[in-house]
TORBALUM-783524 format. One record per residue (C-alpha): residue in three letters; chain; x, y, z. Coordinates in steps of 0.02 Angstrom, whole numbers, plus 50000, padded with zeros to 5 digits. Layout:
TORBALUM-783524
type;mol;xx;yy;zz
ALA;A;X;Y;Z
...
This chain:
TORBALUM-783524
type;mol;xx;yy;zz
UNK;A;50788;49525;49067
UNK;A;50804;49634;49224
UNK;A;50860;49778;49117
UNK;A;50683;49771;49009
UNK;A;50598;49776;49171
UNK;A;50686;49934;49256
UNK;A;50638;50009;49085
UNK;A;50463;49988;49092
UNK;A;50463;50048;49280
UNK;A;50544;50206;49244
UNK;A;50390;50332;49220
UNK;A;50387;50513;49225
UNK;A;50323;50583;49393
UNK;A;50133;50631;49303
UNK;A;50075;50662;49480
UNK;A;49884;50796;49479
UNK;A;49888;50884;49643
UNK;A;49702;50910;49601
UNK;A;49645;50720;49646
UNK;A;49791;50660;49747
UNK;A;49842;50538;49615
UNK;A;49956;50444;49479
UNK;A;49915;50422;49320
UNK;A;49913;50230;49316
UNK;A;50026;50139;49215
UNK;A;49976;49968;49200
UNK;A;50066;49818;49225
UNK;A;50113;49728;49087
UNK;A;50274;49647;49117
UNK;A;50292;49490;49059
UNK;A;50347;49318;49145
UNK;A;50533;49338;49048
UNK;A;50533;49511;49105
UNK;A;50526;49484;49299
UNK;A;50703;49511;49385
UNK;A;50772;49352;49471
UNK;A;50782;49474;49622
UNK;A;50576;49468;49645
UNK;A;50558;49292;49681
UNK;A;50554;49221;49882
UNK;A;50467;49140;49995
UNK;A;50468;48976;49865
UNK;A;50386;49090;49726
UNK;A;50475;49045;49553
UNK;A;50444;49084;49363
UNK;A;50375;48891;49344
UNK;A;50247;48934;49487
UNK;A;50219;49077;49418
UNK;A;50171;49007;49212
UNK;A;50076;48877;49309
UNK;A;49970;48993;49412
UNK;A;49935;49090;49255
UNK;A;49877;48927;49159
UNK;A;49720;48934;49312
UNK;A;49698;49109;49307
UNK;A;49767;49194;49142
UNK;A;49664;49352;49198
UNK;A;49802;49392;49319
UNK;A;49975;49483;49284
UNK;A;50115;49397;49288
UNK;A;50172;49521;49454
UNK;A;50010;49513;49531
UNK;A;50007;49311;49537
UNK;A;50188;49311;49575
UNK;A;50117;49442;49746
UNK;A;49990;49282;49784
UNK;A;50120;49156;49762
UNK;A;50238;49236;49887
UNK;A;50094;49255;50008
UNK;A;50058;49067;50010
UNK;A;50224;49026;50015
UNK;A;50257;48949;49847
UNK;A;50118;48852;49866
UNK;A;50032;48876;49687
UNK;A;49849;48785;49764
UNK;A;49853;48901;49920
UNK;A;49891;49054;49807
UNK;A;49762;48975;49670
UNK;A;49628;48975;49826
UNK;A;49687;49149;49862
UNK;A;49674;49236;49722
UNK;A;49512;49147;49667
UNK;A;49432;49249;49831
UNK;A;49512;49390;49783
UNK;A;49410;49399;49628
UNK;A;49253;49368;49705
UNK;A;49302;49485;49827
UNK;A;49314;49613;49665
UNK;A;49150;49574;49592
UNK;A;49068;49587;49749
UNK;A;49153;49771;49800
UNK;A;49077;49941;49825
UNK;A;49121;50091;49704
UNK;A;49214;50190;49808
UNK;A;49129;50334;49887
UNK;A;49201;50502;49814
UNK;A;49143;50611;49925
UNK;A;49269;50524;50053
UNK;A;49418;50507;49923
UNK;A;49390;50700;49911
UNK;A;49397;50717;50103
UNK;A;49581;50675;50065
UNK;A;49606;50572;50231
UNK;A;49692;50450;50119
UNK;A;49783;50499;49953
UNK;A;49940;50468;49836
UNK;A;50072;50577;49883
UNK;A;50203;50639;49762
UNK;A;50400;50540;49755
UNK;A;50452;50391;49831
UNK;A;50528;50331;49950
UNK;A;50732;50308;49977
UNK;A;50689;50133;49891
UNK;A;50589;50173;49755
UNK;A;50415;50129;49827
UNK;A;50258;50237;49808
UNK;A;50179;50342;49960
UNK;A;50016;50353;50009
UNK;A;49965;50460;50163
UNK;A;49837;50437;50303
UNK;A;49772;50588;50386
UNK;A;49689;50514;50502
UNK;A;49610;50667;50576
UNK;A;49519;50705;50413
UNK;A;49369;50571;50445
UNK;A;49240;50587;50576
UNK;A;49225;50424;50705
UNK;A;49068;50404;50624
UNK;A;49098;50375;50457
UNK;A;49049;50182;50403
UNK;A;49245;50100;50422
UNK;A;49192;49991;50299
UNK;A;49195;50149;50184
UNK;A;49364;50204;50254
UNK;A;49445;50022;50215
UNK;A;49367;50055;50043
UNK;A;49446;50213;50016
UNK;A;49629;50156;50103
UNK;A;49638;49993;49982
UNK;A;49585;50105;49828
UNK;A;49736;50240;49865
UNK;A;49858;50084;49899
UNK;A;49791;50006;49722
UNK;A;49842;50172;49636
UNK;A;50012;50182;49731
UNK;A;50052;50013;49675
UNK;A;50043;50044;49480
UNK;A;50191;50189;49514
UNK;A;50323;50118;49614
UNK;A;50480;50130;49526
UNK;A;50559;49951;49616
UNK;A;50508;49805;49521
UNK;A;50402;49703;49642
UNK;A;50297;49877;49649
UNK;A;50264;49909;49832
UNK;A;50202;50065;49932
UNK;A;50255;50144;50100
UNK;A;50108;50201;50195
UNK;A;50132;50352;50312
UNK;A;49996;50335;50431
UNK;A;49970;50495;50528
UNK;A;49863;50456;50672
UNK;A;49871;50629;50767
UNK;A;49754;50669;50909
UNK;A;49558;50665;50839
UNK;A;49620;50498;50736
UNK;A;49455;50382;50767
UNK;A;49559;50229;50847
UNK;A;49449;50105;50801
UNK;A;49544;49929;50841
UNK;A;49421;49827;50711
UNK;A;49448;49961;50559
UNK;A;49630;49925;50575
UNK;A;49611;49753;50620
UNK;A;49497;49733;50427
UNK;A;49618;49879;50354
UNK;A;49769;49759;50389
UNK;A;49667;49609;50333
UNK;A;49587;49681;50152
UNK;A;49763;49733;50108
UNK;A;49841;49573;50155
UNK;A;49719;49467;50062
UNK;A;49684;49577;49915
UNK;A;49856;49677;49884
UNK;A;49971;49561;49965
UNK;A;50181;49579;49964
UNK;A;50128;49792;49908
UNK;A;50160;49820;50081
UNK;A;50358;49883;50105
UNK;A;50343;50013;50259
UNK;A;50188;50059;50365
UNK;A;50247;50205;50453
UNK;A;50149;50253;50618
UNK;A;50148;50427;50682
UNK;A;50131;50516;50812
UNK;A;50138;50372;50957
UNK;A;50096;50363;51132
UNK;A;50075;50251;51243
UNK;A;49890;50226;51189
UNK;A;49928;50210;51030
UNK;A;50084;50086;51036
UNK;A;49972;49979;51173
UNK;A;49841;49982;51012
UNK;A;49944;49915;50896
UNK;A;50022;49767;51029
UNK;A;49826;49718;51003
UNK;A;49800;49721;50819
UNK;A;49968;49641;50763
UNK;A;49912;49493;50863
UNK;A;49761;49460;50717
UNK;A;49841;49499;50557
UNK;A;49983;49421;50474
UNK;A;50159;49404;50563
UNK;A;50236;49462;50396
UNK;A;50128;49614;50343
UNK;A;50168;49672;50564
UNK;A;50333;49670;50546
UNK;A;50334;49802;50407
UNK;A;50238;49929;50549
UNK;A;50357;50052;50624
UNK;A;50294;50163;50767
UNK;A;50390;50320;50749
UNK;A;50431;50449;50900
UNK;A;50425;50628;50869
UNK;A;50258;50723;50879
UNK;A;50223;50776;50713
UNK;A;50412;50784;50632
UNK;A;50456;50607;50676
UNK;A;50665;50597;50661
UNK;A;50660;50423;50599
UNK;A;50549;50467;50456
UNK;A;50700;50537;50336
UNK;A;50787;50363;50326
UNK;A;50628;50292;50251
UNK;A;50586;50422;50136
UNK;A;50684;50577;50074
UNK;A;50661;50745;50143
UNK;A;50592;50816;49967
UNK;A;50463;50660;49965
UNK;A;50379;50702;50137
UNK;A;50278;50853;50162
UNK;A;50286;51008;50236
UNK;A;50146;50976;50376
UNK;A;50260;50828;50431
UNK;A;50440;50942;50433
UNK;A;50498;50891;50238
UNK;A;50520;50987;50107
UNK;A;50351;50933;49981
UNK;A;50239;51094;49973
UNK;A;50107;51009;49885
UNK;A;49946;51060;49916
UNK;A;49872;50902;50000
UNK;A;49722;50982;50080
UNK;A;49540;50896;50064
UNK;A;49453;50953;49898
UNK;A;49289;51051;49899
């Protein structure tokens, strides 16, 4: 079973510079075709067939995502994912003239697990711009991230660069946290935080208190101006670019 799954993860890297994205590939596994490795946290493949008897809209990976985030609890993660389809129906196209601003994108590779990147160049959006736009934009590029991971529970590693202009706006990241917690949840592998200060580390003591214990734990504040040294053991020189000392030389700048 595990085999058939690794297969249908393995894509070709069909990465276009020219929007910062993945072609998707959607996900189609099946409940047979799920690795015993992906279930935790009281999630299992009965759960799983029941939870898609209530909502048979929903992948098999997707409800398995809920499932985990409840617990095993399949009338928590019913409740959840029932929001998460109003919250769907009720959601904003997302504004293109910000996606092309390129403050958050789809970056090319993975990381030294297999998980998609997605960068946040935090610099690239004015303090001004309506946050709720921003989370829009954020949850969109983590969406697209999702359908190309190459490990099979199909999470992302954010690389969050929050250099000096960065609006530090304690609610964005607060709702940021919270929209991909209850609308992507268990995507999340690495959320990796850099450059840091003491304002910024101070920041974050302040946000992880309001979002969820196990989504904080995956944040890692990273010393090292620009060129963190930590960053290679998450994700492989070739993966990060240039700008942040690696090796990509991907043209990542905002569109015209």
């Amino acid at each position: 079973m595990a085999g058939s799954a690794a297969a249908a993860l393995e894509v070709d890297d069909d990465f276009s510079p020219a929007v910062g994205a993945y072609t998707p590939v959607p996900d189609t596994l099946e409940l047979a075709d799920l690795p015993p490795a992906v279930y935790s946290r009281g999630a299992t493949a009965e759960k799983v067939s029941v939870l898609k008897g209530q909502h048979p809209q929903g992948t098999c990976l997707e409800l398995l995502r809920f499932l985990k985030a409840r617990d095993g609890d399949v009338d928590k993660a019913a409740e959840m994912y029932a929001a998460h389809l109003e919250w769907k129906r009720r959601r904003r196209p997302v504004d293109e003239a910000l996606v092309r601003q390129r403050f958050c994108f789809c970056c090319k590779g993975h990381d030294t697990n297999g998980n998609s990147l997605v960068v946040y160049h935090g610099d690239r959006h004015s303090k001004d711009t309506d946050y709720g736009k921003v989370i829009d934009v954020i949850v969109n590029a983590v969406a697209q991230a999702v359908d190309r991971s190459r490990t099979p529970e199909r999470k992302v590693t954010l690389l969050a660069f929050t250099v000096a202009g960065t609006p530090q706006d304690r609610k964005m990241w607060k709702e940021v946290m919270k929209a991909l917690s209850d609308n992507l949840p268990e995507t999340l592998a690495h959320v990796l935080v850099f450059p840091t200060d003491m304002f910024s580390r101070a920041l974050w003591g302040i946000i992880s208190c309001f979002i969820d214990p196990v989504t904080a734990r995956k944040v890692h504040l990273l010393r090292g101006g620009r060129h963190p040294d930590k960053l290679p053991e998450y994700v492989p020189p070739e993966c990060i670019p240039t700008e942040f000392g690696g090796l990509d030389a991907t043209n990542y700048e905002p569109l015209p």
